[in-house]
N, CA, C and O atoms as CSV, one atom per row, in Angstrom:
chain,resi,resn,atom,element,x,y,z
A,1,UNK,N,N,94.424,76.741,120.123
A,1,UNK,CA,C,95.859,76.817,120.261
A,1,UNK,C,C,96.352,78.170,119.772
A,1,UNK,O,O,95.856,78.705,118.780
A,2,UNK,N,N,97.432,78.770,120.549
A,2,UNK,CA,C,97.662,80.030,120.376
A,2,UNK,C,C,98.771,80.086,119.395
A,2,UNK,O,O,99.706,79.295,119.519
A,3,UNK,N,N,98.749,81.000,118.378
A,3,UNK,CA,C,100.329,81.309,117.635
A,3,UNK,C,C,101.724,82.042,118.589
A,3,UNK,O,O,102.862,82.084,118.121
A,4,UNK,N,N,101.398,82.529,119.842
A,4,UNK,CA,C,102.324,82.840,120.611
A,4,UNK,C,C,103.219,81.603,120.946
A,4,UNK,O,O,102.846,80.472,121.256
A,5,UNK,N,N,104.785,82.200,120.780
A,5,UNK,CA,C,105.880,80.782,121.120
A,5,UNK,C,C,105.893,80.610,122.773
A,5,UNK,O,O,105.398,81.368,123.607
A,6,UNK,N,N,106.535,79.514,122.953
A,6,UNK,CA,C,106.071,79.163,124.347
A,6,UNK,C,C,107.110,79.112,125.220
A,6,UNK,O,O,107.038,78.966,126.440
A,7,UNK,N,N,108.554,79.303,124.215
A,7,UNK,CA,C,109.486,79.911,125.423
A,7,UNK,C,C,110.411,81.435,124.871
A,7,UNK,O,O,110.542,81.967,123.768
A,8,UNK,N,N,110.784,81.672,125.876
A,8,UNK,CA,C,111.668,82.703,125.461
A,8,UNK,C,C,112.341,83.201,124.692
A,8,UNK,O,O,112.372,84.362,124.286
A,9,UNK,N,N,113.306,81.766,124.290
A,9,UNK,CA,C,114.122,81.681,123.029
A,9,UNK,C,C,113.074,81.671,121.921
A,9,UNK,O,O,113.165,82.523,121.037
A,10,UNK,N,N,112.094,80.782,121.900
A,10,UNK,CA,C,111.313,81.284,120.589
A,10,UNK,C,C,110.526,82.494,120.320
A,10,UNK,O,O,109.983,82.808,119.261
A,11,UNK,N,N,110.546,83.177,121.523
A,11,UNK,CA,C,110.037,84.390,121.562
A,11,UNK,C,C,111.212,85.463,120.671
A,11,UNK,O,O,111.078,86.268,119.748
A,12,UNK,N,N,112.664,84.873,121.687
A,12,UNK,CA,C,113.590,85.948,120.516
A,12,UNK,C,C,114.295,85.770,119.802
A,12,UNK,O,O,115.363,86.378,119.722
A,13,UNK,N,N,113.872,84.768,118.968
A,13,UNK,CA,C,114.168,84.079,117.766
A,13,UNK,C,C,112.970,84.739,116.809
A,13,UNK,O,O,113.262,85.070,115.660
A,14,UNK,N,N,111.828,84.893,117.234
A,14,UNK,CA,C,110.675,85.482,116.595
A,14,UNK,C,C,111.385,87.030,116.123
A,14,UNK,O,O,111.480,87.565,115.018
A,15,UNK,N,N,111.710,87.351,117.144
A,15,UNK,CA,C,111.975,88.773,116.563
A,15,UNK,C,C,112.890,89.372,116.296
A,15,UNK,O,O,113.018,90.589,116.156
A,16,UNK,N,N,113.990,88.125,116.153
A,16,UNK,CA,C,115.308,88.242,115.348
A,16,UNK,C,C,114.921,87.619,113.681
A,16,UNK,O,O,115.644,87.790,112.699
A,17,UNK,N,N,114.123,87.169,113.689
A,17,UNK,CA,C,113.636,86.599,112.572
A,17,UNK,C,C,113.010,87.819,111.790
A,17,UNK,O,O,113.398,87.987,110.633
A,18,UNK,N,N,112.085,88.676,112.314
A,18,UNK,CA,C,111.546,89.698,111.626
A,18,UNK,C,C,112.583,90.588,111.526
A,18,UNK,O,O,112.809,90.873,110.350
A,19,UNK,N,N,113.238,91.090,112.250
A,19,UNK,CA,C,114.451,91.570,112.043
A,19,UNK,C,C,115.214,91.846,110.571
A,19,UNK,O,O,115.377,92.820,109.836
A,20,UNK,N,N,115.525,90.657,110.566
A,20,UNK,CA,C,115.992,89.795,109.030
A,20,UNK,C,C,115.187,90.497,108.422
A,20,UNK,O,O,115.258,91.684,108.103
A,21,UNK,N,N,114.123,89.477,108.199
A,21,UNK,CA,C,112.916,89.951,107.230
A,21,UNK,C,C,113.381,91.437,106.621
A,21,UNK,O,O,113.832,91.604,105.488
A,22,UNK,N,N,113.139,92.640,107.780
A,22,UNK,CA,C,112.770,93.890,107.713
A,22,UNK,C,C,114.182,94.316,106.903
A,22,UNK,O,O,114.109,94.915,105.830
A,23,UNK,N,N,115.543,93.937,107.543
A,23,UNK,CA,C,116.600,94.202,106.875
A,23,UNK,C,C,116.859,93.542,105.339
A,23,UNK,O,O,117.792,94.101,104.762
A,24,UNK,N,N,116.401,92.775,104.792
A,24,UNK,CA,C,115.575,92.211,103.831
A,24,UNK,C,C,115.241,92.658,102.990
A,24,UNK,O,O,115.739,92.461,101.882
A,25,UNK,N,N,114.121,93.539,103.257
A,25,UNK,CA,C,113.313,94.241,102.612
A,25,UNK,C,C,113.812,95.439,102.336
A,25,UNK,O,O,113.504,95.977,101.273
A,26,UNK,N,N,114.758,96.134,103.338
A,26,UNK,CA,C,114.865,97.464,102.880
A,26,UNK,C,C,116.653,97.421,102.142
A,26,UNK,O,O,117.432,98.293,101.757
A,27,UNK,N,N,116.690,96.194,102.216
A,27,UNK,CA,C,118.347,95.771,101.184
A,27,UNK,C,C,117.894,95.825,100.141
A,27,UNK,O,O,118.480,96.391,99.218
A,28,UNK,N,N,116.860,95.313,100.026
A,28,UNK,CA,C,116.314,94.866,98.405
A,28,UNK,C,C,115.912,96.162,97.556
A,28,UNK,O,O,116.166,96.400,96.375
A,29,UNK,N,N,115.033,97.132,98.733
A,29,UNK,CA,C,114.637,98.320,98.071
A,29,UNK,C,C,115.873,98.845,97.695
A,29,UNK,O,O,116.114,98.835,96.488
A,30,UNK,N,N,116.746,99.319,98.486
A,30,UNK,CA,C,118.440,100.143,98.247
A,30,UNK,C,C,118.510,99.579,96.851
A,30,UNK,O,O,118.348,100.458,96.005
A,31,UNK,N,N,118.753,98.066,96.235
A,31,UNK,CA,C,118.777,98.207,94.796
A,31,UNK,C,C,118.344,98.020,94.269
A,31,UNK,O,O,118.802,97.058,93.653
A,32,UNK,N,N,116.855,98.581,93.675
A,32,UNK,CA,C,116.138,98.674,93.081
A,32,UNK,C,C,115.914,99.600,92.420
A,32,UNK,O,O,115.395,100.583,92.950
A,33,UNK,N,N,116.254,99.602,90.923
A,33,UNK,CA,C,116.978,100.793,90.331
A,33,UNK,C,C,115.155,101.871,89.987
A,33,UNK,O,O,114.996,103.083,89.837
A,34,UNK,N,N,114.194,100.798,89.982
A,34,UNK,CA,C,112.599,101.923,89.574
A,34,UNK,C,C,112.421,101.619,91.054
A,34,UNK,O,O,111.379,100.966,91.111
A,35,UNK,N,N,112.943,101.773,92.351
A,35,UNK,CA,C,112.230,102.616,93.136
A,35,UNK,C,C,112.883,103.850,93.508
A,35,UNK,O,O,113.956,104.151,94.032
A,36,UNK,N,N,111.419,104.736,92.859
A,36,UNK,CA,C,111.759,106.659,92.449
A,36,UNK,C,C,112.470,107.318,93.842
A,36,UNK,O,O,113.456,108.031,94.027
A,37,UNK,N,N,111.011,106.438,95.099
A,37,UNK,CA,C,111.211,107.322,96.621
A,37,UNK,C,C,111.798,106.575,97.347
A,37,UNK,O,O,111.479,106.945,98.477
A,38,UNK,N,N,112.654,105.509,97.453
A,38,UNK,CA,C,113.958,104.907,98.047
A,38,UNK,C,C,113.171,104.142,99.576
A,38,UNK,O,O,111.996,103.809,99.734
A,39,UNK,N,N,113.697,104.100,100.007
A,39,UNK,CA,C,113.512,103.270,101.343
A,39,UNK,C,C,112.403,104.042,101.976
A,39,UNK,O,O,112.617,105.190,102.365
A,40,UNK,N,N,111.145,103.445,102.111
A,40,UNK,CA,C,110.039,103.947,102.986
A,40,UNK,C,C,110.221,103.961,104.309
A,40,UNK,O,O,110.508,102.929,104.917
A,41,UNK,N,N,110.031,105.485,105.084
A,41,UNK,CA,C,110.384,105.798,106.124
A,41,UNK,C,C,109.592,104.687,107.439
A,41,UNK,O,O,110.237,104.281,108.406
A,42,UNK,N,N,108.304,104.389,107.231
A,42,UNK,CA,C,108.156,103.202,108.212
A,42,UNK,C,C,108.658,102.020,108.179
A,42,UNK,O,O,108.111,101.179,108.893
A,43,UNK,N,N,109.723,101.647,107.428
A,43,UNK,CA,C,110.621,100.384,107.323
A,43,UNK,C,C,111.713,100.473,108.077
A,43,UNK,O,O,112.122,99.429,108.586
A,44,UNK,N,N,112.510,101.861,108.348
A,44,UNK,CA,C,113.087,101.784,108.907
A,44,UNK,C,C,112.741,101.813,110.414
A,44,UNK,O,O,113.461,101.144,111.155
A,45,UNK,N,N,111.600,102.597,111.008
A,45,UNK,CA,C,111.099,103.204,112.048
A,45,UNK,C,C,110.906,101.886,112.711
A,45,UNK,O,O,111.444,101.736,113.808
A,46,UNK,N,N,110.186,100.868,112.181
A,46,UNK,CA,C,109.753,99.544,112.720
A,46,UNK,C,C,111.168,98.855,112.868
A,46,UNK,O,O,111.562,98.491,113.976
A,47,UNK,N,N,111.802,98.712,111.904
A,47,UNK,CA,C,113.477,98.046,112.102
A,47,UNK,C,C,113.994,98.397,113.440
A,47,UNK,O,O,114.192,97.490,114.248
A,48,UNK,N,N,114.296,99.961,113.834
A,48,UNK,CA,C,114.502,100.988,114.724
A,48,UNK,C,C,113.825,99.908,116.160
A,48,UNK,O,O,114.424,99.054,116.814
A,49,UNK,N,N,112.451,100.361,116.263
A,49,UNK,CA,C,112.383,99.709,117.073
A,49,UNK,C,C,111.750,98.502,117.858
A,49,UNK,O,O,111.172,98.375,118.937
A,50,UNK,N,N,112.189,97.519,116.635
A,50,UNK,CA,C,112.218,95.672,116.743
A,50,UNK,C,C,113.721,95.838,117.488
A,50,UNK,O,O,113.925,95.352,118.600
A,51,UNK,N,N,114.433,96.355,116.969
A,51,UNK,CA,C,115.888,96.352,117.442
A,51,UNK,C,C,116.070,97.035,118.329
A,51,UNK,O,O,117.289,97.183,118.402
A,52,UNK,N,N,115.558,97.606,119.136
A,52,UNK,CA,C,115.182,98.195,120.858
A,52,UNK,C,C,114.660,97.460,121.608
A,52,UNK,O,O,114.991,97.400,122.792
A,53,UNK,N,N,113.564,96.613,120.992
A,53,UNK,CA,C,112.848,95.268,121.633
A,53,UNK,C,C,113.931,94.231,121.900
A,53,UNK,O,O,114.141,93.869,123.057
A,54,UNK,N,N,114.782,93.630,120.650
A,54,UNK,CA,C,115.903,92.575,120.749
A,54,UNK,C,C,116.606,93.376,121.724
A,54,UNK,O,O,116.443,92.787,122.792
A,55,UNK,N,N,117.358,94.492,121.930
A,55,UNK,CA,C,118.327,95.092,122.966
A,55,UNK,C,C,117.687,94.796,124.318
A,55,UNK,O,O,118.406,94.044,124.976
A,56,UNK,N,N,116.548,95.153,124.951
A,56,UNK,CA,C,116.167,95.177,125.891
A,56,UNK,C,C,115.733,93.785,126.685
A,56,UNK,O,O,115.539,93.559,127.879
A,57,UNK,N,N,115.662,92.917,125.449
A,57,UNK,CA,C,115.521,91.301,125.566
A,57,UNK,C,C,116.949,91.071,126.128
A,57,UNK,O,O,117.026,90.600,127.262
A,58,UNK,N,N,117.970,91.328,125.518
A,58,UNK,CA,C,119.135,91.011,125.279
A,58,UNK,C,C,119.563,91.231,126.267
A,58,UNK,O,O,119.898,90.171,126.797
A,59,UNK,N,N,119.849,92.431,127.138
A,59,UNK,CA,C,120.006,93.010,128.331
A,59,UNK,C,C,118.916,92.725,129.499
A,59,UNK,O,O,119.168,93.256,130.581
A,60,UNK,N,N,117.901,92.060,129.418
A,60,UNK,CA,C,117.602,91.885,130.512
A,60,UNK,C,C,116.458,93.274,131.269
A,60,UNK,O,O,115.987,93.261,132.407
A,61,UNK,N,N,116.272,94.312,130.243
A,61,UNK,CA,C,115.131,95.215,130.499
A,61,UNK,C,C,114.073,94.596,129.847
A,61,UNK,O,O,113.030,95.132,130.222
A,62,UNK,N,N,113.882,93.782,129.105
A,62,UNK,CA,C,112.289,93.838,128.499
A,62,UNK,C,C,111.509,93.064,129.385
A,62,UNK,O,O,111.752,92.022,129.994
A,63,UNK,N,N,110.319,93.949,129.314
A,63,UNK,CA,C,109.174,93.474,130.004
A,63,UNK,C,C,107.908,93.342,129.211
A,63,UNK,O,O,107.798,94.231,128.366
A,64,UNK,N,N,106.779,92.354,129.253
A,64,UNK,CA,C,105.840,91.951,128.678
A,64,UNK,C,C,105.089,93.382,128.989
A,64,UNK,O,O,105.524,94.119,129.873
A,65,UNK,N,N,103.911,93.735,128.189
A,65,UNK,CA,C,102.829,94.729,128.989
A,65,UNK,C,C,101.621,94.347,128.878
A,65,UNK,O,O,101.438,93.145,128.686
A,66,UNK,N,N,100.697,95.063,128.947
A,66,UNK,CA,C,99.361,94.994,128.542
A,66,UNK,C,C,98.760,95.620,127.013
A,66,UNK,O,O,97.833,95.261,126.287
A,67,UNK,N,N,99.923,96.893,126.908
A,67,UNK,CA,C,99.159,97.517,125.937
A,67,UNK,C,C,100.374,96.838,124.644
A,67,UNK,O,O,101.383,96.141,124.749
A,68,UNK,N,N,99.575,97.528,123.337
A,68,UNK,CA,C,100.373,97.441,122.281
A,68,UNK,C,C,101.651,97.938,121.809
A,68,UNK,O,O,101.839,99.152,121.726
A,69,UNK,N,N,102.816,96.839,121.398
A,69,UNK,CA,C,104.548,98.170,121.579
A,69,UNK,C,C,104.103,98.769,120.304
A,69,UNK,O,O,103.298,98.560,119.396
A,70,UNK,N,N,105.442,100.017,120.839
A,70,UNK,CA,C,104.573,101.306,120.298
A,70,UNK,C,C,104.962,100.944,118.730
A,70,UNK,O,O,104.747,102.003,118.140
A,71,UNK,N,N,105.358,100.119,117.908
A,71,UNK,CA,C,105.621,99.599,116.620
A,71,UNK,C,C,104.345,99.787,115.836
A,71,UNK,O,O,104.284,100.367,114.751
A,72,UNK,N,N,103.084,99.111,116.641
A,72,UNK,CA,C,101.577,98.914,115.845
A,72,UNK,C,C,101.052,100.256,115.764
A,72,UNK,O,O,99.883,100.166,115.387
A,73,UNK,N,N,101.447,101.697,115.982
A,73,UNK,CA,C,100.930,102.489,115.266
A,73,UNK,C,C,101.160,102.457,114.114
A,73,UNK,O,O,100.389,103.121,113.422
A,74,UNK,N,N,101.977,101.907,113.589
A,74,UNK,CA,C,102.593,101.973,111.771
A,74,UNK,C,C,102.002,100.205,111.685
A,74,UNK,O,O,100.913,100.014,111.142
A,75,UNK,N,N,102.592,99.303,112.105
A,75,UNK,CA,C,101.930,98.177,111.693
A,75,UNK,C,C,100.221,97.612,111.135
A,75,UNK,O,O,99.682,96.678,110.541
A,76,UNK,N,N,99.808,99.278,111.994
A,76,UNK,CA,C,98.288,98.599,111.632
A,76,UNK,C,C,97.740,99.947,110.452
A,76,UNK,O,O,96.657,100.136,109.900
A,77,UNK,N,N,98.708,100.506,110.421
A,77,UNK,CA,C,98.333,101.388,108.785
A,77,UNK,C,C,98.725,100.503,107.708
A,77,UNK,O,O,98.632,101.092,106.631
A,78,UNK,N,N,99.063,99.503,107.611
A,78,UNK,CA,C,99.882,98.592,106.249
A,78,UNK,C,C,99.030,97.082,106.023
A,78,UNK,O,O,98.530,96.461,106.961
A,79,UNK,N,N,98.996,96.783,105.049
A,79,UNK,CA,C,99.086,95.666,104.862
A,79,UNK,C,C,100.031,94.442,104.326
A,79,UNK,O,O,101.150,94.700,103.882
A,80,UNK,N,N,99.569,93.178,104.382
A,80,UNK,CA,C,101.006,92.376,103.958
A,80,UNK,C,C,101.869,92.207,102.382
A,80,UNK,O,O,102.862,91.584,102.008
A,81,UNK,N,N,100.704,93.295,101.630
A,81,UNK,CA,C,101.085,93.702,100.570
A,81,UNK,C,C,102.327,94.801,100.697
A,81,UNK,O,O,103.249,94.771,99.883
A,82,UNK,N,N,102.282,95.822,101.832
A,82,UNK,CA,C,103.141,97.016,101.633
A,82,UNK,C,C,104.046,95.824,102.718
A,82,UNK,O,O,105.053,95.345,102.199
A,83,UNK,N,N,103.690,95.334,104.245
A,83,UNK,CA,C,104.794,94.630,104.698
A,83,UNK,C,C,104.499,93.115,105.037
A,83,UNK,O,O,103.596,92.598,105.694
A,84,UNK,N,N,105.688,92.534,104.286
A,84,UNK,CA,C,104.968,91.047,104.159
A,84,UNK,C,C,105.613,90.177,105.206
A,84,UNK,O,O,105.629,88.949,105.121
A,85,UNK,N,N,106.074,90.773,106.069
A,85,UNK,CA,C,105.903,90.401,107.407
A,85,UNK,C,C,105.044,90.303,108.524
A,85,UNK,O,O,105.128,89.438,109.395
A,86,UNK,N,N,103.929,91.532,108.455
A,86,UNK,CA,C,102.938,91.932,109.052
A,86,UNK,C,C,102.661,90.689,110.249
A,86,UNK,O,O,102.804,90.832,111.464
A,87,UNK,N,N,102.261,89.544,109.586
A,87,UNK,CA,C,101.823,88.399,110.780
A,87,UNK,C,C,102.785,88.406,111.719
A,87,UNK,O,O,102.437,88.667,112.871
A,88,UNK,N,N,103.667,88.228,111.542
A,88,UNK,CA,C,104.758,88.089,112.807
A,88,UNK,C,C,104.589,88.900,113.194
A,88,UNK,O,O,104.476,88.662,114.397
A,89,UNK,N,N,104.372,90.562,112.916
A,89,UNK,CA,C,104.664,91.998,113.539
A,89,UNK,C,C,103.517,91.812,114.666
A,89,UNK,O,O,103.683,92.168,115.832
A,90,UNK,N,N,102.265,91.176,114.148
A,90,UNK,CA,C,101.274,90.894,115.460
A,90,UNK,C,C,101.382,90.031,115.968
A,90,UNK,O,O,101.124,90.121,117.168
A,91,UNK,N,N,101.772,88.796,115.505
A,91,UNK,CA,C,102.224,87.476,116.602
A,91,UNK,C,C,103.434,87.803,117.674
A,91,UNK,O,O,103.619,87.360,118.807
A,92,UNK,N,N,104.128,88.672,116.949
A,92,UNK,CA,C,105.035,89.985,118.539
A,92,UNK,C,C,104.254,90.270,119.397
A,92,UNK,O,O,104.071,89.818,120.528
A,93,UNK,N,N,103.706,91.175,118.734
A,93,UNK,CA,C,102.956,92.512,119.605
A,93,UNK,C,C,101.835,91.085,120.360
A,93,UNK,O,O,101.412,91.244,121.505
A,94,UNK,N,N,101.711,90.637,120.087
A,94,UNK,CA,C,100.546,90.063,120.826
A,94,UNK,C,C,100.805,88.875,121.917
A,94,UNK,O,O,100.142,88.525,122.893
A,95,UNK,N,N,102.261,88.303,121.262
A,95,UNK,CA,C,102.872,88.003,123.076
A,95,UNK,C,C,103.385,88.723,123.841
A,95,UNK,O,O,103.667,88.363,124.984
A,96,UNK,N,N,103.620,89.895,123.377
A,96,UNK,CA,C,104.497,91.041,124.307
A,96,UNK,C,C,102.933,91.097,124.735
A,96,UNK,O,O,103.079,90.552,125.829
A,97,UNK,N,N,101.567,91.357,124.664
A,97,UNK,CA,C,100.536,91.598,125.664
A,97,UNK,C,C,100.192,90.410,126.648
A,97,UNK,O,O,100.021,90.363,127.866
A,98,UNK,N,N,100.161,89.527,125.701
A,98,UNK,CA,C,99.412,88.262,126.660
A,98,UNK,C,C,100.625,87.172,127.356
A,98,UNK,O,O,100.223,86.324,128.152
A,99,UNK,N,N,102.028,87.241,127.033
A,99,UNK,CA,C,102.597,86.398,127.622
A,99,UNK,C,C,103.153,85.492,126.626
A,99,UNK,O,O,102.796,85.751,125.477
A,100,UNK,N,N,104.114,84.270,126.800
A,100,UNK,CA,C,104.642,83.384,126.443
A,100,UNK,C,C,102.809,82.114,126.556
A,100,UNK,O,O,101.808,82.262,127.257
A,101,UNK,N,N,103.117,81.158,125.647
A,101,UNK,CA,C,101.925,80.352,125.300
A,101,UNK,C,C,102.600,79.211,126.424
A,101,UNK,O,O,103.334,78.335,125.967
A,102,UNK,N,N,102.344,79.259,127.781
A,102,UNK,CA,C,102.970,78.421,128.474
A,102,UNK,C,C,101.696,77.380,128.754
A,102,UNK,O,O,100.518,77.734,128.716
A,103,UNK,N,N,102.152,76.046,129.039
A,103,UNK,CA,C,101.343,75.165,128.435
A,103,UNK,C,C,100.751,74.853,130.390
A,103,UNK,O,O,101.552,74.560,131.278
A,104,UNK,N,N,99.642,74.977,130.549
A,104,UNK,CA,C,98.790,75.252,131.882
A,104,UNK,C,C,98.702,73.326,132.587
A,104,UNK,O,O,97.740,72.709,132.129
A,105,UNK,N,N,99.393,72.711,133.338
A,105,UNK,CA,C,99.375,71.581,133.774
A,105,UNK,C,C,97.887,71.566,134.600
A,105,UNK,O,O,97.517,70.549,135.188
């Protein structure tokens, strides 16, 4: 059984959900009075563009592909220690390759 959601809406519910998350995370850093170097620049970059993914959902441009969105060049330098979202960031990326988990009659 696949972790990919099996319709649409849970598809962009998935990545309104990380969304959150990501806005989340970089609220929390803003007040955090011992962090020295402030908001890590791949927090926002991935925020940036999850929220190009939701737009293009939203509007009616997004399309599934084959390859990886271009997010997992930074997703796969980290772990769920630096982003503790990470699973979802590939349970994305990995129905945006293979499709919605549509159930085969």
């Amino acid at each position: 059984m696949s972790n990919r959601p099996a319709t649409a809406e849970q598809y962009v519910n998935l990545v309104k959900q990380v969304i959150f998350e990501l806005e989340d995370i970089i609220e929390a850093l803003g007040f955090d009075i011992d962090e020295i170097d402030g908001i890590p620049d791949y927090l926002v970059v991935l925020l940036k563009e999850l929220r190009a993914v939701r737009a293009a959902m939203a509007d009616g441009s997004y399309q599934f592909g084959r390859h990886d969105l271009p997010m997992m060049r930074i997703v796969k330098q980290y772990s769920e220690k630096e982003l503790p979202c990470i699973r979802l960031l590939y349970q994305i990326n990995e129905t945006h390759k293979l499709g919605l988990d549509v159930a085969q009659d």
